[in-house]
Short mmCIF file of the C-alpha atoms (twelve columns), coordinates in Angstrom:
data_MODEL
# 
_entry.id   MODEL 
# 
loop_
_atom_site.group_PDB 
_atom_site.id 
_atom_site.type_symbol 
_atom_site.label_atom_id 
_atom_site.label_alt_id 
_atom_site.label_comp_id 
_atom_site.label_asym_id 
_atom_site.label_seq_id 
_atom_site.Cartn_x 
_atom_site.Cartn_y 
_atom_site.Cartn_z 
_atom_site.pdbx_PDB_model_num 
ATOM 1   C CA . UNK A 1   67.805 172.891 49.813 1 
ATOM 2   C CA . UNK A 2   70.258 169.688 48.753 1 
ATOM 3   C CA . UNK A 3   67.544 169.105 46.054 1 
ATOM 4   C CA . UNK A 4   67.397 172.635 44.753 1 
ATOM 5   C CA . UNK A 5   71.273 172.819 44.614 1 
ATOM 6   C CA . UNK A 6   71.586 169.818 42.597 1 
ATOM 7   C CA . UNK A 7   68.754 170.681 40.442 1 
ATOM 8   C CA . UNK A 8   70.176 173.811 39.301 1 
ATOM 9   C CA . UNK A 9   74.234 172.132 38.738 1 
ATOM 10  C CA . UNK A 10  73.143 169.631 36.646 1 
ATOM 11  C CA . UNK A 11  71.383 172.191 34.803 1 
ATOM 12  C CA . UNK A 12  74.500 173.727 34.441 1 
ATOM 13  C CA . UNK A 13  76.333 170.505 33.517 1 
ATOM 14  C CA . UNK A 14  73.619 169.275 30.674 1 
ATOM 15  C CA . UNK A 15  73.849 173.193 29.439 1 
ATOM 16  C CA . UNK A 16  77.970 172.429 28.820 1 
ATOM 17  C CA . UNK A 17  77.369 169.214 27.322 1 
ATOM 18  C CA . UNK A 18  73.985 170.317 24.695 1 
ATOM 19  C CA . UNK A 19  77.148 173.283 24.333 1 
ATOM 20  C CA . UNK A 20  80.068 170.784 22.999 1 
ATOM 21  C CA . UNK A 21  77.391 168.485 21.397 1 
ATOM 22  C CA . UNK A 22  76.778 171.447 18.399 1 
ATOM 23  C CA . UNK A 23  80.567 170.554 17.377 1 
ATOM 24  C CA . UNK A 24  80.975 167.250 18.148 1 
ATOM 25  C CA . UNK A 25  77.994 164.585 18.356 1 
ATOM 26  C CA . UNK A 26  79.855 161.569 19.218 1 
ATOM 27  C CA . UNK A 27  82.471 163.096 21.669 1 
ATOM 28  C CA . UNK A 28  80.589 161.352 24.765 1 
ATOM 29  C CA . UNK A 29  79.728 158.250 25.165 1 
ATOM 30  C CA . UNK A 30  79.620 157.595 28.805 1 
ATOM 31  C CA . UNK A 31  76.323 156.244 30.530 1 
ATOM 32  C CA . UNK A 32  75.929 157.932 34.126 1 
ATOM 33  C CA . UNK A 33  74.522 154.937 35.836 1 
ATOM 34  C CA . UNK A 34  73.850 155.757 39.030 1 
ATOM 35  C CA . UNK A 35  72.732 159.081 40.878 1 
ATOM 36  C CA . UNK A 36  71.235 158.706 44.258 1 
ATOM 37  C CA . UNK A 37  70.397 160.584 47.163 1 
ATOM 38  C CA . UNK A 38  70.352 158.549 50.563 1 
ATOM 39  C CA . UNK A 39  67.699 161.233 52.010 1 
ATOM 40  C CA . UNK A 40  69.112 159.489 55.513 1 
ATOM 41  C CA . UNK A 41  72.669 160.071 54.835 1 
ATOM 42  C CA . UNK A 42  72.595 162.918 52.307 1 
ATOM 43  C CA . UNK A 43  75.266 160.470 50.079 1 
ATOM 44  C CA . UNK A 44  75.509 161.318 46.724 1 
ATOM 45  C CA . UNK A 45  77.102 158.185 44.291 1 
ATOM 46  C CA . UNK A 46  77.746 158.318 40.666 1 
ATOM 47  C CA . UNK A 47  79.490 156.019 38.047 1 
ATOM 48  C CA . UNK A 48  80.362 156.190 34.531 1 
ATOM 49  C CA . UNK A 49  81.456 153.789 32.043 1 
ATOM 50  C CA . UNK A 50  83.008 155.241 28.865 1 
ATOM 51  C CA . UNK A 51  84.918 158.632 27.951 1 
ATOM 52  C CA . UNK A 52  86.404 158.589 24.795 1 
ATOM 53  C CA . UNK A 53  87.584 162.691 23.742 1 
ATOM 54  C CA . UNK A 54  89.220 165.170 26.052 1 
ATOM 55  C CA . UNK A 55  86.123 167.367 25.724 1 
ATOM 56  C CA . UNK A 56  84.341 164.835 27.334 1 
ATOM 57  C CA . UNK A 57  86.446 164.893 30.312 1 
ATOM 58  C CA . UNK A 58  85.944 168.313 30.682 1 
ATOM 59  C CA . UNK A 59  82.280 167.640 30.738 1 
ATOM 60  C CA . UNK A 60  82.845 164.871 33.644 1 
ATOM 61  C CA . UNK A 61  84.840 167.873 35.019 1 
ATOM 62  C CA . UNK A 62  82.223 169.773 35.088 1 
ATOM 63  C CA . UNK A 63  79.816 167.048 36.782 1 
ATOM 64  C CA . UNK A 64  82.138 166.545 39.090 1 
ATOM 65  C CA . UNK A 65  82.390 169.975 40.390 1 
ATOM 66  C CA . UNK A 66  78.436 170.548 40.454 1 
ATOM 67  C CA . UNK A 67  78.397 167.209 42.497 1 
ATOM 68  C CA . UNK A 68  80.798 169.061 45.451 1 
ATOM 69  C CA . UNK A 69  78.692 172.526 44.810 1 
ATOM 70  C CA . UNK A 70  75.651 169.979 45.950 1 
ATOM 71  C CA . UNK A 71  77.316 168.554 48.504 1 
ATOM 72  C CA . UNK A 72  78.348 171.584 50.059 1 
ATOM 73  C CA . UNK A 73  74.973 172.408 50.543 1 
ATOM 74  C CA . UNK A 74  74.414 170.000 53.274 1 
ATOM 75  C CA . UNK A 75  74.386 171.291 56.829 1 
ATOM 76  C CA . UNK A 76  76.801 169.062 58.912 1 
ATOM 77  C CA . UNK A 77  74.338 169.458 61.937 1 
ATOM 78  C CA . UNK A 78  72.307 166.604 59.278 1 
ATOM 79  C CA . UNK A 79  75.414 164.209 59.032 1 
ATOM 80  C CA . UNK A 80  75.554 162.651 62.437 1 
ATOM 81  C CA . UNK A 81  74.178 158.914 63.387 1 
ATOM 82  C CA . UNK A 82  70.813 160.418 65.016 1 
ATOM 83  C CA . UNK A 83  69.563 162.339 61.707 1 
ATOM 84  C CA . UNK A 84  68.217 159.349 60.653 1 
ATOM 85  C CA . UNK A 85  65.961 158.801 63.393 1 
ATOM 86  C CA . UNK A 86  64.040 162.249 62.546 1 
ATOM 87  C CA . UNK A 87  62.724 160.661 59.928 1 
ATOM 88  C CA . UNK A 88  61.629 157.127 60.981 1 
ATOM 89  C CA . UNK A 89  59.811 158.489 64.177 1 
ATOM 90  C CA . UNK A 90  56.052 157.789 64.361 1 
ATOM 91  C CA . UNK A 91  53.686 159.723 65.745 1 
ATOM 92  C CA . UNK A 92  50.748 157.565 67.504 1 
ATOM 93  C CA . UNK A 93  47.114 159.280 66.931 1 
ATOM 94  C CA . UNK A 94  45.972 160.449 70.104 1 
ATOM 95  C CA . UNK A 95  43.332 158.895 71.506 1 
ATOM 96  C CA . UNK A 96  39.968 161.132 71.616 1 
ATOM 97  C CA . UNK A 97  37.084 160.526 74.461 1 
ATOM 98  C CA . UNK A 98  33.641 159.335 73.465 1 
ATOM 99  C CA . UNK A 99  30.766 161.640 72.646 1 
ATOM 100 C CA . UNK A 100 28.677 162.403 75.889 1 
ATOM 101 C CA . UNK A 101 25.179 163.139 76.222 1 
ATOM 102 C CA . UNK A 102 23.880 166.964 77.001 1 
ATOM 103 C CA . UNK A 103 21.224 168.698 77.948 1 
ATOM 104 C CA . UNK A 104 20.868 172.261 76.322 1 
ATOM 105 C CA . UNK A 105 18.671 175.269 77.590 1 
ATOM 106 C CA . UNK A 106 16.571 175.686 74.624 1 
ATOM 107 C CA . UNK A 107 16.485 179.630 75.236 1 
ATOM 108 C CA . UNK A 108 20.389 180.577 75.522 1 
ATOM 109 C CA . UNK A 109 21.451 177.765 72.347 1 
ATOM 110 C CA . UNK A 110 21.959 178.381 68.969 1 
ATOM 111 C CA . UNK A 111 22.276 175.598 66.517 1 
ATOM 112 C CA . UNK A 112 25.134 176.706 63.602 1 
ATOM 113 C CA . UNK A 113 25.563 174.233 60.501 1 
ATOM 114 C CA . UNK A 114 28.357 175.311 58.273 1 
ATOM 115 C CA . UNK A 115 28.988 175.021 54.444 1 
ATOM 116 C CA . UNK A 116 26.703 172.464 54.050 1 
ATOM 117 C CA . UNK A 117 26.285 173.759 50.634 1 
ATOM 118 C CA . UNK A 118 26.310 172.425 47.226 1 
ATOM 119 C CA . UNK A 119 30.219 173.548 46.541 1 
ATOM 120 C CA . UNK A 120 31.711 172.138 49.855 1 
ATOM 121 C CA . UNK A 121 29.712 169.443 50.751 1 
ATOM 122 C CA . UNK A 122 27.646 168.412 47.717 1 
ATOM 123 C CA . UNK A 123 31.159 166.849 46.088 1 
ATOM 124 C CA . UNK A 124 32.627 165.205 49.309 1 
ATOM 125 C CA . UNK A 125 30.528 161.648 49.998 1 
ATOM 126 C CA . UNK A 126 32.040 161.887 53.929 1 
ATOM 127 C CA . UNK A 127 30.566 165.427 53.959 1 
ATOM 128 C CA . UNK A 128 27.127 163.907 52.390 1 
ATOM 129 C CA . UNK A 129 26.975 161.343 54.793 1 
ATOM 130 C CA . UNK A 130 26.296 163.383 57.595 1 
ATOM 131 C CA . UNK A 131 23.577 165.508 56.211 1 
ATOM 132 C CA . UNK A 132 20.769 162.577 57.767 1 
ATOM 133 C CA . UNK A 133 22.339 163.342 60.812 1 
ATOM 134 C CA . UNK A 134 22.194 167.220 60.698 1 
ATOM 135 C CA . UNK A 135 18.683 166.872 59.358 1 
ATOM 136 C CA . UNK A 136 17.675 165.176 62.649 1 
ATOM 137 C CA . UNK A 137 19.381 167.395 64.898 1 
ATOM 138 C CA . UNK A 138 17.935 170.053 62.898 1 
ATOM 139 C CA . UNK A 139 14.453 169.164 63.264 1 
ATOM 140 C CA . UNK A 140 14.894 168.574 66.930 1 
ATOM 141 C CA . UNK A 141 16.046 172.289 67.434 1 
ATOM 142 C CA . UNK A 142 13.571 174.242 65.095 1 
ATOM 143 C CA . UNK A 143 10.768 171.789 67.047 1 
ATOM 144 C CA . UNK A 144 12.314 173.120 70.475 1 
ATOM 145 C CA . UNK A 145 12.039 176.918 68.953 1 
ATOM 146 C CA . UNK A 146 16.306 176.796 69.215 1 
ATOM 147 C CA . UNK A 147 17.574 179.502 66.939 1 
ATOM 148 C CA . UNK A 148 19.035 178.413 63.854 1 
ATOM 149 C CA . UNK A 149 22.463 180.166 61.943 1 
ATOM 150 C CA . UNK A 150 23.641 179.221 58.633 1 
ATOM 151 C CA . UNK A 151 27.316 180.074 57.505 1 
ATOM 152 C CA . UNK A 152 28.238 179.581 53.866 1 
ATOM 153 C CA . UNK A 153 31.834 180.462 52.167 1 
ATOM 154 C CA . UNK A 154 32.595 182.672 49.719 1 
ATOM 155 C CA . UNK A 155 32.295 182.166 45.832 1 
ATOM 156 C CA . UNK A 156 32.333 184.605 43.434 1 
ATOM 157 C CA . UNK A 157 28.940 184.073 42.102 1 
ATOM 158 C CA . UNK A 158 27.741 184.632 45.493 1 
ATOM 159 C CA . UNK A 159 26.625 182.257 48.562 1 
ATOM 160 C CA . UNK A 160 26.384 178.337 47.351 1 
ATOM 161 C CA . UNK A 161 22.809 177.049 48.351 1 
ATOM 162 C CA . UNK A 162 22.490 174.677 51.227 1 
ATOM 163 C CA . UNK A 163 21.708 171.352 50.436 1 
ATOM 164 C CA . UNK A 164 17.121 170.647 50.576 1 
ATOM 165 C CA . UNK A 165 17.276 168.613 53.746 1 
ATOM 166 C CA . UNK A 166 19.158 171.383 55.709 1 
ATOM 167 C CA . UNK A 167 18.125 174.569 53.852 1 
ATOM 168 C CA . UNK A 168 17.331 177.503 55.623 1 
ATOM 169 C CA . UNK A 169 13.885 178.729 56.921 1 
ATOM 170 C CA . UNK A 170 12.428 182.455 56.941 1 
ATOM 171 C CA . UNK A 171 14.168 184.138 59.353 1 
ATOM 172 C CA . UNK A 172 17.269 181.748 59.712 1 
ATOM 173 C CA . UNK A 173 19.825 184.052 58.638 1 
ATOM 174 C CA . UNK A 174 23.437 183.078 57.051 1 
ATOM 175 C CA . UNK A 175 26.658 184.957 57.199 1 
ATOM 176 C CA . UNK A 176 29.536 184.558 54.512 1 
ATOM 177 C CA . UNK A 177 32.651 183.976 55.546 1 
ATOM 178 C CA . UNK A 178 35.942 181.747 55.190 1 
ATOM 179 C CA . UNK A 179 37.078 179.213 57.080 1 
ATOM 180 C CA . UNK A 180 36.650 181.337 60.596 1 
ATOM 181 C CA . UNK A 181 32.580 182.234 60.445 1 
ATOM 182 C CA . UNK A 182 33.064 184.940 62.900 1 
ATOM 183 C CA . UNK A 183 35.760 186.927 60.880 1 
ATOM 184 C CA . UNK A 184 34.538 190.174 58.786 1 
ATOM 185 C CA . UNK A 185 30.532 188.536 59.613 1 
ATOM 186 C CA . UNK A 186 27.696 190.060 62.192 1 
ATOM 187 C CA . UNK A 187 27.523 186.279 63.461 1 
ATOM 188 C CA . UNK A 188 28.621 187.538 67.013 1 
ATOM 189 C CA . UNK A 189 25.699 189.918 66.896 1 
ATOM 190 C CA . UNK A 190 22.953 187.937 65.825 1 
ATOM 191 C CA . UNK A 191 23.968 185.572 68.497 1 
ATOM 192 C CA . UNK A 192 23.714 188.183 71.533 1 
ATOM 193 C CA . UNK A 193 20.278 189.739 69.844 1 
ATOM 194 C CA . UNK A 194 19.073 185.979 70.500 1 
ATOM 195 C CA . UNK A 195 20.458 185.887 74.343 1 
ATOM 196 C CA . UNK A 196 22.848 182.448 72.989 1 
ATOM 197 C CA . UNK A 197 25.100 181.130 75.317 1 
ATOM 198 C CA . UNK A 198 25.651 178.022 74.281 1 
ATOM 199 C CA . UNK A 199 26.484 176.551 70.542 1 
ATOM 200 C CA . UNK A 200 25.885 173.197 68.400 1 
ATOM 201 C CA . UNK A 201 28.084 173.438 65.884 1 
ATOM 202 C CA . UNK A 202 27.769 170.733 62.765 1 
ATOM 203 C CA . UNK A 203 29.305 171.394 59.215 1 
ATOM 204 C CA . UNK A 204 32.447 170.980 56.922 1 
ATOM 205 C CA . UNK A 205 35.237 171.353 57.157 1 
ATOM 206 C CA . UNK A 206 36.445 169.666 60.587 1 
ATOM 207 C CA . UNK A 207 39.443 170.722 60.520 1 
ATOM 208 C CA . UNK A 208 38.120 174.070 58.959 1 
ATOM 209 C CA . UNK A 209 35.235 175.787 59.901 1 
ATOM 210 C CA . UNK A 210 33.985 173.729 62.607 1 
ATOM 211 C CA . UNK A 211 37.750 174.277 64.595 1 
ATOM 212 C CA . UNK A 212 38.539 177.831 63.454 1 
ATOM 213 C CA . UNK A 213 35.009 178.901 64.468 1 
ATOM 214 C CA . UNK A 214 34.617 176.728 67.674 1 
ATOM 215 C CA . UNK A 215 38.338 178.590 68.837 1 
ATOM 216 C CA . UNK A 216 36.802 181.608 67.679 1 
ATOM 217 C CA . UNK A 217 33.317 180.882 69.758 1 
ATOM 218 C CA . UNK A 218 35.448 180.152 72.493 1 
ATOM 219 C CA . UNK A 219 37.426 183.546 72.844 1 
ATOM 220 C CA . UNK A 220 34.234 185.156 72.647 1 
ATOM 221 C CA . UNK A 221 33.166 183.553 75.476 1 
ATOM 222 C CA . UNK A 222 30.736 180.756 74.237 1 
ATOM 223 C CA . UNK A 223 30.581 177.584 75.074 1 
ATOM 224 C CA . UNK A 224 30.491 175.180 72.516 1 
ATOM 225 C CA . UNK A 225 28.537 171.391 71.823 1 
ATOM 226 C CA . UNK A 226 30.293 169.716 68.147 1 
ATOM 227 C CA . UNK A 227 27.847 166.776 67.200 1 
ATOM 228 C CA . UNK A 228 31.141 164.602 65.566 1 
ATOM 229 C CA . UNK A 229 28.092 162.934 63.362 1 
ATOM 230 C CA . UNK A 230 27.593 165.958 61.790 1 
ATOM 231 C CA . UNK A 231 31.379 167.257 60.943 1 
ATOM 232 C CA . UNK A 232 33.356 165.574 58.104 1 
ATOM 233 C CA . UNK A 233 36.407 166.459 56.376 1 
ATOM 234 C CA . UNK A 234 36.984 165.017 52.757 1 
ATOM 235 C CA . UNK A 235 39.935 163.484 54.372 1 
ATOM 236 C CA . UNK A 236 38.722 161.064 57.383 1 
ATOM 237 C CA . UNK A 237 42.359 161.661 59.520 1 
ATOM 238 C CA . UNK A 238 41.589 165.379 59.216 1 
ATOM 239 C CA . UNK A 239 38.089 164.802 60.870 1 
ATOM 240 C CA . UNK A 240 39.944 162.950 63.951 1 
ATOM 241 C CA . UNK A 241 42.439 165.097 64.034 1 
ATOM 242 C CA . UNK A 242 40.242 168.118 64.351 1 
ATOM 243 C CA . UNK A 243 38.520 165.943 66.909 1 
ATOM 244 C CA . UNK A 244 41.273 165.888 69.086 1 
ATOM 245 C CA . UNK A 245 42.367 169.983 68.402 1 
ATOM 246 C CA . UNK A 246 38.628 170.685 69.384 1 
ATOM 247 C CA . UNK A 247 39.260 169.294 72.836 1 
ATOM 248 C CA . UNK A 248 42.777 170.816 73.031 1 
ATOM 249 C CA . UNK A 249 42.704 174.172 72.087 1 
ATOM 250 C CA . UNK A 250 45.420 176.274 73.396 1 
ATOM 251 C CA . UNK A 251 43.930 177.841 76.904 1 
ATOM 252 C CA . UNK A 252 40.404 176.294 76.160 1 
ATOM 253 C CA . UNK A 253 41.520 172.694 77.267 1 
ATOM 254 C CA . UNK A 254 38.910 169.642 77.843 1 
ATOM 255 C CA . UNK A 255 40.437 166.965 77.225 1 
ATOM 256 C CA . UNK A 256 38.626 164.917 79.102 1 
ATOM 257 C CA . UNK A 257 35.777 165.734 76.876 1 
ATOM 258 C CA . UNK A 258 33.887 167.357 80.627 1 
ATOM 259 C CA . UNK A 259 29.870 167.693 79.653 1 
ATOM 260 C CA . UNK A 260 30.057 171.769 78.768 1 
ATOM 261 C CA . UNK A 261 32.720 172.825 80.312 1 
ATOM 262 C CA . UNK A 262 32.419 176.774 80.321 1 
ATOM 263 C CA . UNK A 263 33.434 178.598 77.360 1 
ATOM 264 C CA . UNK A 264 35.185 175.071 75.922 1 
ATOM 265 C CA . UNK A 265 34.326 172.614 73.242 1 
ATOM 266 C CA . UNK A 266 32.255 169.331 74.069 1 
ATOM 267 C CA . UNK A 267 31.979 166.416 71.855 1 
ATOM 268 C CA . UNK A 268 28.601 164.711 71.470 1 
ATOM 269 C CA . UNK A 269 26.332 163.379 68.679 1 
ATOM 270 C CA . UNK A 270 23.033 164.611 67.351 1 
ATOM 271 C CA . UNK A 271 21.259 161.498 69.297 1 
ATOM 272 C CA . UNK A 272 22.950 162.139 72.504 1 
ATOM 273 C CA . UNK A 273 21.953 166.442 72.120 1 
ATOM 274 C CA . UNK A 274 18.828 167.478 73.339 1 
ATOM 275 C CA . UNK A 275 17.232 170.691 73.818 1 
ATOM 276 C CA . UNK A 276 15.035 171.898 77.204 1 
# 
């Protein structure tokens, strides 16, 4: 708010001095020197060193006066000696627990790989480098007959393609959706007509699709397996981050990372994931 403020005064002041400058070129000859903001303190400081006409004064006049309409600006709640201390706090990363090894009932899972596709993943290397390891777990399900859902995102010239080592077979079907795969998709349905319990969730983004959809899985009553070598985000805090939110969902808590916890999110990897 400061910022705007004094954005918009010194607007007004340059306005009144490109105003007198059209009579007068050489009526100011000052050099403003020094204009900070102390984001801590919220002190503004100025100096000048020359004013030679009386039209120039009125200009400083003017400066002066947008410097107290800025000023005024400031809450006083932000002046006292703790204000500061908002601003240097740090926030430690939370510490997430290791993937754990599962054992899924090849009958009630479904394996869902998300926007693995050629506009979401094919530009992002951290996206790219877990396409081996979706390709794996992949191969494992469709050789244990585990049903596998594609979800792409929405472009205007329709569905991007999955990328060749994870592309769809006949009869693996793929909604469209945003971030959330469930919203405004049959997903829900196809999973019931295929008796799934359970989900292994693998895709991009982390902190994207793979969270809003595991929440979403969640609510709906599923329990959910997220292989974390097969999630990326193009930004690798956003992937840890979503890590952690995975495990801490608001009244889907495991933060212990418990080996499928009912209708919660467990973290494993596509070697530790296998199908019975």
């Amino acid at each position: 708010m400061l910022q705007s403020s004094f954005r918009k005064n010194i607007v007004f002041v340059m306005g009144v001095r490109s105003w007198y400058g059209r009579f007068e070129s050489s009526m100011i000859l000052y050099d403003l020197s020094l204009l900070i903001q102390y984001c801590n303190r919220h002190i503004l400081t100025w100096s000048y060193t020359m004013i030679k006409t009386n039209k120039a004064k009125t200009t400083l006049l003017c400066l002066s006066f947008s410097l107290v309409g800025a000023c005024s600006t400031i809450p006083t709640s932000n002046l006292s000696p703790d204000s500061s201390s908002l601003h240097s706090s740090n926030v430690a990363i939370p510490n997430v627990p290791p993937a754990v090894s599962v054992t899924l009932d090849a009958k009630t899972t479904a394996l869902l790989i998300l926007d693995i596709n050629v506009v979401i993943c094919q530009p992002n290397p951290e996206c790219v480098k877990t396409v081996p390891a979706i390709s794996r777990l992949l191969s494992k399900a469709r050789s244990s007959k585990v049903p596998v859902l594609y979800a792409s995102t929405v472009n205007p010239a329709g569905p991007p393609p999955m990328l060749a080592p994870v592309a769809p077979q006949s009869g693996e079907p793929t909604v469209v959706a945003r971030a959330n795969k469930f919203t405004d998709t049959d997903l829900e349905n196809l999973l019931k007509q295929r008796n799934v319990s359970t989900l292994v969730i693998v895709g991009s983004a982390a902190n994207g699709a793979v969270m809003y959809s595991a929440f979403h899985a969640n609510t709906k009553g599923f329990t959910v397996v997220v292989a974390t070598d097969g999630i990326s985000s193009p930004v690798l805090i956003n992937t840890e981050l979503a890590k952690y939110q995975l495990l801490n969902q608001p009244g889907f808590i495991n933060s212990n990372n418990t080996p499928l916890a009912d209708k919660r999110v467990t973290l494993s990897r596509s070697d530790l994931i296998d199908f019975r």
